[in-house]
C-alpha positions as CSV (number, residue, x, y, z in Angstrom):
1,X,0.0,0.0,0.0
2,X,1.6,3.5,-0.9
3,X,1.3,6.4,1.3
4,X,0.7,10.2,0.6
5,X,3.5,11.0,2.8
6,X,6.0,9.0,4.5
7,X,6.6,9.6,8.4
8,X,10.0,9.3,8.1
9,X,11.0,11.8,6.2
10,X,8.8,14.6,8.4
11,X,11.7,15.6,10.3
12,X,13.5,16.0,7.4
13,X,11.1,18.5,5.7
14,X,10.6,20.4,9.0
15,X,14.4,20.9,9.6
16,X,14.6,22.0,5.4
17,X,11.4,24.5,6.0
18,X,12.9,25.8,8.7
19,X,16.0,26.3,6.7
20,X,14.6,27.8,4.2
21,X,12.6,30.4,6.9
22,X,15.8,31.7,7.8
23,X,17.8,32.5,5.0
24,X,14.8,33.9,3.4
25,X,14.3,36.4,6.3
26,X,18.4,36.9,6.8
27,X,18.3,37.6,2.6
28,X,15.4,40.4,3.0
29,X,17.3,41.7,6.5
30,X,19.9,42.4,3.9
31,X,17.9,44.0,1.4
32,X,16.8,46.2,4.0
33,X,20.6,47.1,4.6
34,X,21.3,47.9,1.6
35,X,18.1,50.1,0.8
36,X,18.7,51.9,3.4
37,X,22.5,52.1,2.7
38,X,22.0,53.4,-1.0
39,X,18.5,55.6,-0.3
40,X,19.4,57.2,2.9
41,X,22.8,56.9,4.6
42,X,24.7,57.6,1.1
43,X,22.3,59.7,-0.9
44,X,24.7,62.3,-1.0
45,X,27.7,60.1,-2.9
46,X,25.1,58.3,-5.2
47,X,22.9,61.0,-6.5
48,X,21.1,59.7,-9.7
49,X,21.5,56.2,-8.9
50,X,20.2,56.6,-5.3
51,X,16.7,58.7,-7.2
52,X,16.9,55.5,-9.2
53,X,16.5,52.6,-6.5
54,X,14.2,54.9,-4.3
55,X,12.1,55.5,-7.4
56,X,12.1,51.5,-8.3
57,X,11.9,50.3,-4.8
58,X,9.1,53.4,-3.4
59,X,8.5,52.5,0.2
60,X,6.8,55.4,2.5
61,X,9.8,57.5,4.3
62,X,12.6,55.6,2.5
63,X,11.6,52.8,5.3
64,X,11.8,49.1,3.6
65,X,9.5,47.4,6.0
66,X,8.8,42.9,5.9
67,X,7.1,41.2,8.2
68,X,6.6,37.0,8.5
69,X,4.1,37.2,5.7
70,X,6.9,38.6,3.3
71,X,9.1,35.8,4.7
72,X,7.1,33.1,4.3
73,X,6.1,34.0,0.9
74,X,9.5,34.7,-0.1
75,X,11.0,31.3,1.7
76,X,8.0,29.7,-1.0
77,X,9.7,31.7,-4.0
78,X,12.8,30.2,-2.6
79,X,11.4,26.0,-2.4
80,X,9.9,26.3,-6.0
81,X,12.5,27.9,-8.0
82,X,15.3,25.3,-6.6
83,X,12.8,22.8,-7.3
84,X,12.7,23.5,-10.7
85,X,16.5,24.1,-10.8
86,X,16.2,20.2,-9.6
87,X,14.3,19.2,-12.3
88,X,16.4,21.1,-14.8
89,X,19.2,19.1,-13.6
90,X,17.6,15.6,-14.1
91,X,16.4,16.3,-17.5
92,X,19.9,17.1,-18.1
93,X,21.3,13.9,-16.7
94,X,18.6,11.8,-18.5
95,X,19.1,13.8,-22.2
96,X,23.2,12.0,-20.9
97,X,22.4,8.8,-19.9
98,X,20.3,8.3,-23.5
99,X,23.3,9.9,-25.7
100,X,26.1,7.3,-23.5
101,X,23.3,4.5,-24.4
102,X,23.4,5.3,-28.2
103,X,26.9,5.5,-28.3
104,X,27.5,2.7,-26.6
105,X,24.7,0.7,-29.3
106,X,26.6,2.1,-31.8
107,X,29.8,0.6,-30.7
């Protein structure tokens, strides 16, 4: 009998999600940093391209602001797009195996 999900590997996904949690909310921390580095602290020395980020990123006061929802959402972003990097790589590694199976026939 197949399961929908196996009890072993629970752990496993709670310890990646959590993971994942993390670096997403330590990755927007930093792009807080640097907003604030390049639209406040160093307007002065920027100039145009400062205008530029603060005009492409418009948050009210110059204040870039997250909260969990942004994090989670994000940390989802994160889960899918190396998903499909994963399934990139095994197409790749199929598209091999084929080619070293007709070379070798053709040997």
């Amino acid at each position: 009998m197949s399961t929908l999900v196996s009890l072993g590997r629970v752990m496993d996904g709670a310890v990646t999600a959590a993971f994942v949690l993390v670096v997403a909310g330590i990755s927007l921390y930093a792009l807080g940093l640097a907003h604030y580095n390049i639209t406040v602290s160093q307007k002065g020395k920027l100039g145009a391209f400062s205008n530029m980020i603060s005009r492409a990123l418009p948050f009210k006061n110059d204040v870039f602001e997250f909260n969990l929802t942004h994090v989670i959402l994000y940390a989802i972003l994160i889960a899918v797009m190396s998903l499909t990097h994963h399934r990139h790589i095994e197409k790749k590694a199929r598209e091999e195996e084929k080619k070293e199976k007709e070379a070798k026939k053709n040997n």
